[in-house]
N, C-alpha and C positions, 0 to 999 in steps of 0.2 A: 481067182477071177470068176467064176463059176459064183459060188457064194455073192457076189458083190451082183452078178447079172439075177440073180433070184431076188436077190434081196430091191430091184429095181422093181422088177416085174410086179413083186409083189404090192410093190408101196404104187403103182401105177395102177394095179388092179384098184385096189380101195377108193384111189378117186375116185376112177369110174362109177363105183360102189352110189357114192356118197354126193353122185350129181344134183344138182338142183333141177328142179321141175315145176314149172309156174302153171298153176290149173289155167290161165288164160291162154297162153299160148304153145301148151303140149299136143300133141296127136293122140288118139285113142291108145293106142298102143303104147306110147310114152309112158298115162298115167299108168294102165296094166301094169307094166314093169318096175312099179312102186310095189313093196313088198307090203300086203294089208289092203291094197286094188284089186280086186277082180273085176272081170270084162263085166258085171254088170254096173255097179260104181263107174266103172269108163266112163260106161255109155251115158247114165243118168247126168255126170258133170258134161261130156261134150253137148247133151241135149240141151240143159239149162244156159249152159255156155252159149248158145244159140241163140236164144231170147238176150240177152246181155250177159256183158262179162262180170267177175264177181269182181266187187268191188274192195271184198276184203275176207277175212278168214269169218266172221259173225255172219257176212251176205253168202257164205258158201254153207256153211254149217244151218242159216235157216232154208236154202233153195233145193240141198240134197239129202235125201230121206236116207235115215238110219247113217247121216254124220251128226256127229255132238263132236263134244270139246275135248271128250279122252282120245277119239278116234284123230280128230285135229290133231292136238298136239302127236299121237303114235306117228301121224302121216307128215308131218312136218321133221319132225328126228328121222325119217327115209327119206328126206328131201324135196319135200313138196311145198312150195309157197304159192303165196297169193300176191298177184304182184312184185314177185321178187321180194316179199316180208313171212317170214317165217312165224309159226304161231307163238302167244308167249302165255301160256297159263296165266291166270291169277293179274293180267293186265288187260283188263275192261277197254280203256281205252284204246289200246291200241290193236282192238278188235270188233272194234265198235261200228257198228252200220252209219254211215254219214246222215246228216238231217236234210 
């Protein structure tokens, strides 16, 4: 019984792990708690956040300094999206700034 209540906990921990996080509608603290955030990154996304929301993973990677496309994709594999859409390497399109 013991075993079966670890083995719960643990597969319940990992979710929690592995939550999603939408840079439009987190708190400061949300993003921090992304592993690869620290409170300066926080700050810089809730600030740009401020002026508008991003519009996509290409509108966040051009508005916040020192993100590019390896640090995207590391932050999207800790659960970070942009509008609820996760980054995808190597697919243009679907990271692409609207006209």
């Amino acid at each position: 019984m013991l075993k079966q209540w670890l083995t719960l906990f643990a597969a319940l921990s990992l979710t929690g792990a592995f939550a999603m996080v939408d840079v439009n509608q987190a708190t400061e603290a949300e993003l921090d708690g992304i592993k690869g955030v620290g409170p300066a990154t926080s700050r810089l996304i809730v600030d740009e956040r401020k002026k508008s929301e991003f519009r996509n993973w290409a509108d966040l990677i051009g508005r916040v300094k020192g993100m590019g496309q390896k640090s995207a994709a590391r932050l999207s594999g800790q659960g970070m999206t942009v509008n609820g859409v996760a980054y995808e390497a190597g697919k243009p399109d679907a990271n692409a700034v609207p006209k």
